[in-house]
LUMKEZA-95255 format. One record per atom (N, C-alpha, C): residue number from 1; residue in three letters; atom name; x, y, z. Coordinates in steps of 0.2 Angstrom, whole numbers, plus 5000, padded with zeros to 4 digits. Each point is the difference from the previous one (the first is absolute). Layout:
% residues N
SITE   num   residu   atome   east   north     up
SITE   NUM      ala      CA      X       Y      Z
...
***
This chain:
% residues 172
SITE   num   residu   atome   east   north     up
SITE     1      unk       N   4964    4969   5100
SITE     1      unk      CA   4996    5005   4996
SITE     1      unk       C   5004    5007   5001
SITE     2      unk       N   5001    5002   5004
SITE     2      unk      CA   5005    5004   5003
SITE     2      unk       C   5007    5002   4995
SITE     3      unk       N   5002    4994   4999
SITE     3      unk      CA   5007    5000   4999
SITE     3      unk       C   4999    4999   4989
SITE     4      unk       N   4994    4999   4999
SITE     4      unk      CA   4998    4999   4994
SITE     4      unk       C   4997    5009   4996
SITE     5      unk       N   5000    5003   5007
SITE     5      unk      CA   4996    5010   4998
SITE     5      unk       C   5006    5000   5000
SITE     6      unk       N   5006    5000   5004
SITE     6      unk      CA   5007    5003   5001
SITE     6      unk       C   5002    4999   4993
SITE     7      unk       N   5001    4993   4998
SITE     7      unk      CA   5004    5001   4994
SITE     7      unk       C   4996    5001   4993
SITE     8      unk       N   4994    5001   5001
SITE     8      unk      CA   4998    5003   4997
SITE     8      unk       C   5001    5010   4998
SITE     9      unk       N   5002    5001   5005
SITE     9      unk      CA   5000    5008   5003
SITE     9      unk       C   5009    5001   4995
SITE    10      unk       N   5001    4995   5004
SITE    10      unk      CA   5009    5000   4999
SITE    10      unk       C   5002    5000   4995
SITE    11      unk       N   4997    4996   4993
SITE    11      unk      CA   5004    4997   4993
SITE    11      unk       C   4998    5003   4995
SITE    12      unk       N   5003    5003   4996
SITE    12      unk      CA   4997    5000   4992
SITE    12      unk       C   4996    4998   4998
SITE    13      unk       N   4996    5003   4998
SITE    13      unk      CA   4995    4993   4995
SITE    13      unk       C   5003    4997   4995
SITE    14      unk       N   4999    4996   4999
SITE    14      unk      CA   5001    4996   4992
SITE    14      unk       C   4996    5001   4993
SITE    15      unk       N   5004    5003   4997
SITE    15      unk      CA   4999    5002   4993
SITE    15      unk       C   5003    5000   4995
SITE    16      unk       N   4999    4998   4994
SITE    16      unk      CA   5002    4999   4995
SITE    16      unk       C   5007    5006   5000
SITE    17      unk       N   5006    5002   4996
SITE    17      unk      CA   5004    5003   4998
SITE    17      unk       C   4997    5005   4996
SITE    18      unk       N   5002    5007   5000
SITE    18      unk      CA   4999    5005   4995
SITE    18      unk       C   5000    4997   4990
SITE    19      unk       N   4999    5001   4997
SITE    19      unk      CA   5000    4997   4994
SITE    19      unk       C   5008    5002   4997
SITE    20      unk       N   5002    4995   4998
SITE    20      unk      CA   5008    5002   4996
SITE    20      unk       C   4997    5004   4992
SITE    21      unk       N   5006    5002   4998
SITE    21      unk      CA   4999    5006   4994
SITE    21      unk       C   4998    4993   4995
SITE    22      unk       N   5004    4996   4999
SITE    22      unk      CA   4997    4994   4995
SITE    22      unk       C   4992    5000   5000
SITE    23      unk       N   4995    5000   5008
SITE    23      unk      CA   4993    4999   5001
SITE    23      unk       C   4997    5003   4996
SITE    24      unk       N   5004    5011   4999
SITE    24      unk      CA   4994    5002   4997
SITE    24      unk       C   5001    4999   4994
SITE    25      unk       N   5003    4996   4997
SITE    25      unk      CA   4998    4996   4994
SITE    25      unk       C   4995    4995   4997
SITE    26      unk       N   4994    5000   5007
SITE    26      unk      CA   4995    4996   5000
SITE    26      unk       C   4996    5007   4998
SITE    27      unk       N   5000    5002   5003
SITE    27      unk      CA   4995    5008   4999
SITE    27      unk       C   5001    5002   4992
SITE    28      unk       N   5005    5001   4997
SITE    28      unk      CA   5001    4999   4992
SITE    28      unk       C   4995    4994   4997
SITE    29      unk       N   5004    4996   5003
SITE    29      unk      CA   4995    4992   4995
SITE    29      unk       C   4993    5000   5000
SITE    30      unk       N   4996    5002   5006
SITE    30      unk      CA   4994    5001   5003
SITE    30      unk       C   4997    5006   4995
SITE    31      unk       N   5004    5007   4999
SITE    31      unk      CA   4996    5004   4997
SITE    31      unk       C   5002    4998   4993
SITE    32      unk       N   5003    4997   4999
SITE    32      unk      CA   5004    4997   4993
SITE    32      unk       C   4990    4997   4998
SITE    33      unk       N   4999    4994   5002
SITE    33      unk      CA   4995    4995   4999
SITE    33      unk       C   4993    5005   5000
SITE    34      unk       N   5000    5004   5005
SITE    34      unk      CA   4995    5005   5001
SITE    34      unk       C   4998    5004   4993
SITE    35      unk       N   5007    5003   4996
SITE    35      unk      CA   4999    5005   4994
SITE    35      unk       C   4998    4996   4993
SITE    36      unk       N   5004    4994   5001
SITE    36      unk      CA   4996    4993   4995
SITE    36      unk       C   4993    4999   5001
SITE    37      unk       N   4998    4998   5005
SITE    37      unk      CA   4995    5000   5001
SITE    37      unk       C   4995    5003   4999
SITE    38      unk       N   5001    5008   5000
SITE    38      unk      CA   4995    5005   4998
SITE    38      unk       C   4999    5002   4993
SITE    39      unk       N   5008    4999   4997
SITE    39      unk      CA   5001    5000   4992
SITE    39      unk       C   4997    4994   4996
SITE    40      unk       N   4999    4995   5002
SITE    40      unk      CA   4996    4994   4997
SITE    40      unk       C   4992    4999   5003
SITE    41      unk       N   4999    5003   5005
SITE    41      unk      CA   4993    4998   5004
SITE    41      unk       C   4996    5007   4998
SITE    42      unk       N   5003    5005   5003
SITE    42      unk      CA   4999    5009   5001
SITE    42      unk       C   4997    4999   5006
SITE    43      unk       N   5001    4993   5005
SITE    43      unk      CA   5001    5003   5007
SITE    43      unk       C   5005    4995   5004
SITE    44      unk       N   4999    5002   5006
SITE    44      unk      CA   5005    4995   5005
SITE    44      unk       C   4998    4989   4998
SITE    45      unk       N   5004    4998   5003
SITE    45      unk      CA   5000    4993   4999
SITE    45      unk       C   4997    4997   5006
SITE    46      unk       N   4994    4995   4999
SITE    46      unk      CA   4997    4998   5006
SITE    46      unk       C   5002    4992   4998
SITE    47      unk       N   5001    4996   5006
SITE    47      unk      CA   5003    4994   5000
SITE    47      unk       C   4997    4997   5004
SITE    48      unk       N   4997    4992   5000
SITE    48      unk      CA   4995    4996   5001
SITE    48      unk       C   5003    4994   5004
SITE    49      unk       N   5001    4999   5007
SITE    49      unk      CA   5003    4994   5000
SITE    49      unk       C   4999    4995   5002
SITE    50      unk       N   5003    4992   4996
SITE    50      unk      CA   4995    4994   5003
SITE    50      unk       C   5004    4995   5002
SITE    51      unk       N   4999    4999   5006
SITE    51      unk      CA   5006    4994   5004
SITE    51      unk       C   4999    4994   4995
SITE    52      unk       N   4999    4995   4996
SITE    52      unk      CA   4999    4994   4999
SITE    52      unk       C   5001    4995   5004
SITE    53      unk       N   5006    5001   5006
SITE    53      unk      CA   5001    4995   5003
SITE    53      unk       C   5004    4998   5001
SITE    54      unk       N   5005    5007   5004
SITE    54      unk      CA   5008    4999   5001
SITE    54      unk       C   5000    5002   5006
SITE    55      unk       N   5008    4998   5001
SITE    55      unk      CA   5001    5001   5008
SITE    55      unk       C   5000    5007   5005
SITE    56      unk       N   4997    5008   4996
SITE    56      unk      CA   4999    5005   5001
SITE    56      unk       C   5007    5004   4999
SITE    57      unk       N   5006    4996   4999
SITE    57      unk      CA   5006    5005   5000
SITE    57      unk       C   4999    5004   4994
SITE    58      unk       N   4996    4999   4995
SITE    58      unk      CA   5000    5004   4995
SITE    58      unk       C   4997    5006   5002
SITE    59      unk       N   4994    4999   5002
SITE    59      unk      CA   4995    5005   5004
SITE    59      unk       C   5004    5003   5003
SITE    60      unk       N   5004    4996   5005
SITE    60      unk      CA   5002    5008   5005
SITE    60      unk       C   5002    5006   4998
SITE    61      unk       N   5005    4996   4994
SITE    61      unk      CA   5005    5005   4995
SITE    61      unk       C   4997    5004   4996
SITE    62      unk       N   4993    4998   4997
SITE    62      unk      CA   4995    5005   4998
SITE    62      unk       C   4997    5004   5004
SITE    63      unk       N   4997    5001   5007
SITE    63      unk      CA   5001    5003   5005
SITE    63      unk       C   5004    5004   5001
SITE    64      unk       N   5005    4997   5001
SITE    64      unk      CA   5007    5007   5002
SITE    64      unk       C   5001    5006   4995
SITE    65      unk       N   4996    4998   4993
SITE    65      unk      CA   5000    5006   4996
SITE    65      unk       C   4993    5007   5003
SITE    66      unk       N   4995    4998   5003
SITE    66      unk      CA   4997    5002   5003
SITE    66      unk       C   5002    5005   5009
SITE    67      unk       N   5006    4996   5000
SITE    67      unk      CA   5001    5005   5008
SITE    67      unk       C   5003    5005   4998
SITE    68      unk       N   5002    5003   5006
SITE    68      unk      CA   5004    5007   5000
SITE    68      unk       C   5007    5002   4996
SITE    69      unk       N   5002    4993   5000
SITE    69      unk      CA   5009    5001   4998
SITE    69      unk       C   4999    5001   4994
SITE    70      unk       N   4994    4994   4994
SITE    70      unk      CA   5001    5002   4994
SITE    70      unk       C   4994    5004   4998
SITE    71      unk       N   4992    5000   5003
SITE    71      unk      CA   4996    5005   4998
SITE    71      unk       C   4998    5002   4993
SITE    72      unk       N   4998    4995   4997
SITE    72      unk      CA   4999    4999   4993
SITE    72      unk       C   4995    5002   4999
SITE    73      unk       N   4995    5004   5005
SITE    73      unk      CA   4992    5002   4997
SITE    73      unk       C   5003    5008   4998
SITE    74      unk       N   5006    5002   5003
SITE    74      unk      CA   5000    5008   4999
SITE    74      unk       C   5001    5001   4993
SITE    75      unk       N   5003    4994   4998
SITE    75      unk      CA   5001    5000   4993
SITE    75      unk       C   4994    5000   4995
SITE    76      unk       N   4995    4999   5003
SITE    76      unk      CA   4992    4999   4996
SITE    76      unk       C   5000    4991   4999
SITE    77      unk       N   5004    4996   5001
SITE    77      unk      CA   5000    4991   5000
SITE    77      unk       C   4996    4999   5006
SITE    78      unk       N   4994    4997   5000
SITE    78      unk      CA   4997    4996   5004
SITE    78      unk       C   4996    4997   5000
SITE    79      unk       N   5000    4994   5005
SITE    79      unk      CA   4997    4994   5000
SITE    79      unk       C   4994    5002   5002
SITE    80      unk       N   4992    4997   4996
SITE    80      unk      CA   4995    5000   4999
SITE    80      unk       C   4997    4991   5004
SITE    81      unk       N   4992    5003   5003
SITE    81      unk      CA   4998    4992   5001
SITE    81      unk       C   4996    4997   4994
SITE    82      unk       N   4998    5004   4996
SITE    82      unk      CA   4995    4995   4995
SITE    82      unk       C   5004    5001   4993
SITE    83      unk       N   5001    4992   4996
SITE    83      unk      CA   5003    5003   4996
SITE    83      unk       C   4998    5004   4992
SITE    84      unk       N   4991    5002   5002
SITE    84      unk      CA   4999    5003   4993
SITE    84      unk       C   5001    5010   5001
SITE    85      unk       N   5007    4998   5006
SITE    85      unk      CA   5004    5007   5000
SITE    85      unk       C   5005    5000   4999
SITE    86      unk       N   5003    4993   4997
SITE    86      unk      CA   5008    5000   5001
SITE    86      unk       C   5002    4997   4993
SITE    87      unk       N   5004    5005   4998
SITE    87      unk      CA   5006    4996   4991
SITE    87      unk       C   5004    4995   5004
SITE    88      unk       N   5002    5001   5004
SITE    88      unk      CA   5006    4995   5000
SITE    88      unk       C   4998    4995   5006
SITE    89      unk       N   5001    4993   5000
SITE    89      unk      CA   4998    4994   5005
SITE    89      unk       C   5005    4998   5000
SITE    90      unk       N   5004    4998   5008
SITE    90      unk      CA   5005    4998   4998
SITE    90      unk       C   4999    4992   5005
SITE    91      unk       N   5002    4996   4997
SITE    91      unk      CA   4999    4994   5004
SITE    91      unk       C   5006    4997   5004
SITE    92      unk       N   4998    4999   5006
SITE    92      unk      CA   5006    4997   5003
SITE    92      unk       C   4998    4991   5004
SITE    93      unk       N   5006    4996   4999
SITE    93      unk      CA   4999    4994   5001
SITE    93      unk       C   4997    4995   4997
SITE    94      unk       N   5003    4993   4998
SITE    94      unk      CA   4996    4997   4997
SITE    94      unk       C   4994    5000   4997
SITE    95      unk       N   4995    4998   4998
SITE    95      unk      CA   4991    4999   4997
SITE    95      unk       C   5001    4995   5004
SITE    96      unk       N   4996    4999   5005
SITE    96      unk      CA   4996    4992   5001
SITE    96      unk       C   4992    5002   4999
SITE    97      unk       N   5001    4992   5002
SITE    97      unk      CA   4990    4999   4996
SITE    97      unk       C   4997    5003   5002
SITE    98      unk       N   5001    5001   5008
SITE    98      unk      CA   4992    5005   5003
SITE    98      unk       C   5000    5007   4997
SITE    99      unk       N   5006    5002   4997
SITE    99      unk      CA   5002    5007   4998
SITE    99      unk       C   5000    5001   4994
SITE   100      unk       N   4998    4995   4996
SITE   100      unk      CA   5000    5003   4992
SITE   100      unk       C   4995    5004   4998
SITE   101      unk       N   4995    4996   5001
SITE   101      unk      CA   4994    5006   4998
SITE   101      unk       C   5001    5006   5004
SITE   102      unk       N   5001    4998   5006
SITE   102      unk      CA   4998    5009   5003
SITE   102      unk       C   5006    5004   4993
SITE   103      unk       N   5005    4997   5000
SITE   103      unk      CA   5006    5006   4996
SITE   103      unk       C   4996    5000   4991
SITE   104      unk       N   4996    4995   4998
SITE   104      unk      CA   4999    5002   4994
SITE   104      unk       C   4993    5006   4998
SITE   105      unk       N   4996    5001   5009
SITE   105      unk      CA   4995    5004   4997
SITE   105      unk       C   5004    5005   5003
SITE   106      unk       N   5004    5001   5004
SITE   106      unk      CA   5005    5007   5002
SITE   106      unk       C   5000    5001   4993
SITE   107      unk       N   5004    4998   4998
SITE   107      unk      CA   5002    5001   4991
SITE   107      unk       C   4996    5003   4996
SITE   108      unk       N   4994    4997   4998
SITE   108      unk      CA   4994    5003   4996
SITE   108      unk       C   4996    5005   5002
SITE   109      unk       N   5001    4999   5005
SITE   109      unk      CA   4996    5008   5003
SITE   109      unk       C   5004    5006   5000
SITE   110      unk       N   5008    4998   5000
SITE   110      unk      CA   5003    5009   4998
SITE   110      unk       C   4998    4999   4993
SITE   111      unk       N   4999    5009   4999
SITE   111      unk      CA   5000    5003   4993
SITE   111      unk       C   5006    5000   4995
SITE   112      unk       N   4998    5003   4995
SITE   112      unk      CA   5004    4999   4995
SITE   112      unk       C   5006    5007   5001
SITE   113      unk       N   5005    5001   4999
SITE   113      unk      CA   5007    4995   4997
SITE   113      unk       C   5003    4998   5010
SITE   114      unk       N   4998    4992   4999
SITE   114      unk      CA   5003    4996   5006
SITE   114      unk       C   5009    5001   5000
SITE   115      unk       N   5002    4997   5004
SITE   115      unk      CA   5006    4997   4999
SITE   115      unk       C   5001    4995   5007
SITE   116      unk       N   5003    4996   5001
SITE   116      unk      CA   5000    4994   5002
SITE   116      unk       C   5009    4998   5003
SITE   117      unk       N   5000    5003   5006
SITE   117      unk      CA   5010    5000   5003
SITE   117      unk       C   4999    4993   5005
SITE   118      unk       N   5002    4994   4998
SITE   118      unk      CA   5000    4995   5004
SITE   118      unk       C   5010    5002   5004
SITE   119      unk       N   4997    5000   5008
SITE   119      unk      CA   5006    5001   5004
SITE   119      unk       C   5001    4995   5004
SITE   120      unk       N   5009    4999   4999
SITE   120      unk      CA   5001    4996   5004
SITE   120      unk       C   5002    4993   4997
SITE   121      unk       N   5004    4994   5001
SITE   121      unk      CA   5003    4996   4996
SITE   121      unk       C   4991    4994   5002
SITE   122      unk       N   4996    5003   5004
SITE   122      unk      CA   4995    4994   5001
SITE   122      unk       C   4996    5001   4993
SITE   123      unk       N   4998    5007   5002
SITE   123      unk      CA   4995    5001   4991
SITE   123      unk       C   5003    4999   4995
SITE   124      unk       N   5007    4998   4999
SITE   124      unk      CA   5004    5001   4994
SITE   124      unk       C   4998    4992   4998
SITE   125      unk       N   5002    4996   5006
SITE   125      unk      CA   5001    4992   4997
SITE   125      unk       C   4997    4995   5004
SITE   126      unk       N   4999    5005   5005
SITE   126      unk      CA   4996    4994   5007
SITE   126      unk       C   5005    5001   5006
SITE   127      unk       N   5005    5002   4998
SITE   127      unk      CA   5007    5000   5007
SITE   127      unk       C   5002    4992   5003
SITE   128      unk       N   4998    5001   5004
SITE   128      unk      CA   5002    4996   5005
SITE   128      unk       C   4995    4995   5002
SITE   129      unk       N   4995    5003   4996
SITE   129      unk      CA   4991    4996   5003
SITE   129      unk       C   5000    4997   4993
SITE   130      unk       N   5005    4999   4996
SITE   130      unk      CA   4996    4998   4993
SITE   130      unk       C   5000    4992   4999
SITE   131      unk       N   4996    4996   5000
SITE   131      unk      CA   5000    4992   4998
SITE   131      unk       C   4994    5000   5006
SITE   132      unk       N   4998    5005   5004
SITE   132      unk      CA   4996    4998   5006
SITE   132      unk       C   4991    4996   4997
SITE   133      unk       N   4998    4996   5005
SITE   133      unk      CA   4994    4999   4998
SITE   133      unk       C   4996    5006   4998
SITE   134      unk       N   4999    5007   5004
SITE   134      unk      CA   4997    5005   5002
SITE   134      unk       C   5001    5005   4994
SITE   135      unk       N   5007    4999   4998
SITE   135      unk      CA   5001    5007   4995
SITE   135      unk       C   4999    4998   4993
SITE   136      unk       N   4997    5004   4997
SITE   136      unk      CA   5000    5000   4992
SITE   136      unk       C   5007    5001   4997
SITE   137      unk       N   5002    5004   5000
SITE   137      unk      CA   5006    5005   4997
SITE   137      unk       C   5001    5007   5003
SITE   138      unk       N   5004    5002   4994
SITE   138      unk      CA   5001    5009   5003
SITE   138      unk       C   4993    5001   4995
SITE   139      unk       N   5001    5009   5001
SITE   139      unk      CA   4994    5004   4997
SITE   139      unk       C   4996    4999   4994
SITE   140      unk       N   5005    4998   4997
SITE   140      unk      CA   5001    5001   4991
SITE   140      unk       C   4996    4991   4998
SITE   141      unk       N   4999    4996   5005
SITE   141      unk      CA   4996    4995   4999
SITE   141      unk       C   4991    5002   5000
SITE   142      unk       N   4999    5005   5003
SITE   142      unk      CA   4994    5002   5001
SITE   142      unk       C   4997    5008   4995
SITE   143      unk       N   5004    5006   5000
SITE   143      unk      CA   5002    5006   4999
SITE   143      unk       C   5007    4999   4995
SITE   144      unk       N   4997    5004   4996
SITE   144      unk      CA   5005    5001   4993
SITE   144      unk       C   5006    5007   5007
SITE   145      unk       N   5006    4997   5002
SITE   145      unk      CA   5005    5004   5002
SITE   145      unk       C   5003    5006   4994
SITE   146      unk       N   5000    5006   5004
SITE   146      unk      CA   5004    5006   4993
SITE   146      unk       C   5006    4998   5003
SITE   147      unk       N   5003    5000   5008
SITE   147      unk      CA   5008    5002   5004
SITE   147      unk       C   4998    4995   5004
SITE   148      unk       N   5005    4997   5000
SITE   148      unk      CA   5006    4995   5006
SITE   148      unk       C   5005    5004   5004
SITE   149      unk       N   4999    5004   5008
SITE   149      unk      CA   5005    5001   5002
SITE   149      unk       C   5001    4993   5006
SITE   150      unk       N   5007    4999   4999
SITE   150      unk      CA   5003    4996   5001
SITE   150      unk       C   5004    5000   5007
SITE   151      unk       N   4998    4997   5004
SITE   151      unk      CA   5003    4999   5008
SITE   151      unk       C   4997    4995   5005
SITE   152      unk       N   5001    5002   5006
SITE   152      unk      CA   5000    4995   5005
SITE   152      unk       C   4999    5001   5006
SITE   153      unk       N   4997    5006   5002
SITE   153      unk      CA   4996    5003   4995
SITE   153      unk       C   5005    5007   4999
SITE   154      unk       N   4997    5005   4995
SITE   154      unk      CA   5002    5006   4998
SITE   154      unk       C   5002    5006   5003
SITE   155      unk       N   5002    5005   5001
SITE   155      unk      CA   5002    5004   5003
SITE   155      unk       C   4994    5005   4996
SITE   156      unk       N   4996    5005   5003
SITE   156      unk      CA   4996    5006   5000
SITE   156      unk       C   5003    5003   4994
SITE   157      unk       N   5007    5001   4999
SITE   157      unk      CA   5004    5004   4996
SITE   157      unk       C   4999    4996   4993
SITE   158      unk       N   5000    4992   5002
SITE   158      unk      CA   5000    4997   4994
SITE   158      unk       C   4993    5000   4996
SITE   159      unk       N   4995    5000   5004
SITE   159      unk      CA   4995    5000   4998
SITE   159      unk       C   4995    5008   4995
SITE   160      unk       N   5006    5005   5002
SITE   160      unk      CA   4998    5007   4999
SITE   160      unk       C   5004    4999   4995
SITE   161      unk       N   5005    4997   4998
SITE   161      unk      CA   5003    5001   4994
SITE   161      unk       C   4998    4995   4996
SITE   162      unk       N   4996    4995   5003
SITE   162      unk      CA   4995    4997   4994
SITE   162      unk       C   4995    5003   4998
SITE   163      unk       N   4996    5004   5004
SITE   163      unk      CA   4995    5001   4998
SITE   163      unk       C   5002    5008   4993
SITE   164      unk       N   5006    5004   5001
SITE   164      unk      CA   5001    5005   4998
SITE   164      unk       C   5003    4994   4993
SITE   165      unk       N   5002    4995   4999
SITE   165      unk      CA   5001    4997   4994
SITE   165      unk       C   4994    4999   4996
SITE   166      unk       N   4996    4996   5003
SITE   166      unk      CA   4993    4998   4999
SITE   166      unk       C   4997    5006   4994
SITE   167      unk       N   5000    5004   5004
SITE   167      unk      CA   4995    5010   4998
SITE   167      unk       C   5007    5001   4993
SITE   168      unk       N   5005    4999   5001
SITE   168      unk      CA   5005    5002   4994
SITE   168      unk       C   4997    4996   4994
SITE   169      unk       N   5001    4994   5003
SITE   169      unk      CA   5000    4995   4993
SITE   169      unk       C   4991    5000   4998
SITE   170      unk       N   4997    5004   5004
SITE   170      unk      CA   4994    5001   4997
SITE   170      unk       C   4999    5003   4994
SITE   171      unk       N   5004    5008   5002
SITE   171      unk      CA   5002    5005   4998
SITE   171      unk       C   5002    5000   4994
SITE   172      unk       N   5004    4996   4998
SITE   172      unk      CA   5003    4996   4994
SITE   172      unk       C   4998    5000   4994
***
């Protein structure tokens, strides 16, 4: 115990790197998605999100746009729990059967103008679960899909630049 306070006393903590000058190009893309969002909506973007049935690595990755490093709510983007406060649902993993309906009354309960971001190669096509007894398909079997971000899963940066497409090609 002793020698576990000592080196504790004794060493760095362990923490992430300062951000490189490339990062604050997230804080760009971030307020980028934010001013679309306000210009199409005339407010912030709330996003609704439902596991269907994958192995959470998408989730983390949607997650770590919530911590410190990338801090997406300061932008006005945040994650809501019920979805008749949220435009945009993004689905992650597969549709299996115990999960379809829960994703299709998510779906009818947000208000109008929805959009619908299946993340991740499982929502896109099944992934790696596809042919399973368990899974239906990806999203678009269940929910009419607007965006396919494409990974395995995606990086926070990728999904912020999907959604800043999404709000664009809305915009259109």
């Amino acid at each position: 115990m002793r020698r576990l306070l000592l080196d504790g006393i004794l060493q760095a903590p362990l923490t992430e790197p300062p951000p490189m000058p490339e990062d604050w190009a997230i804080a760009e893309l971030a307020a980028a998605v934010d001013r679309a969002a306000r210009q199409r909506l005339g407010r912030s973007l709330s996003i609704r999100t439902v596991d269907a049935g994958s192995c959470n690595g998408c989730e983390l990755e949607l997650n770590a746009l919530n911590n410190v490093f990338y801090d997406i709510e300061r932008f006005g983007i945040r994650f809501v729990a019920s979805p008749r406060h949220a435009d945009v649902l993004t689905v992650t993993g597969p549709v299996t059967k115990n999960m379809r309906e829960a994703l299709l009354r998510t779906y009818e309960a947000m208000p109008n103008p929805k959009w619908v971001v299946a993340i991740g190669d499982c929502a896109r096509d099944g992934g790696c679960f596809a042919g399973s007894y368990a899974v239906l398909d990806g999203a678009h079997s269940v929910v009419p899909v607007d965006l396919h971000i494409p990974g395995c899963p995606p990086s926070p940066r990728e999904i912020l630049m999907g959604l800043l497409a999404l709000i664009e090609q809305v915009n259109s």
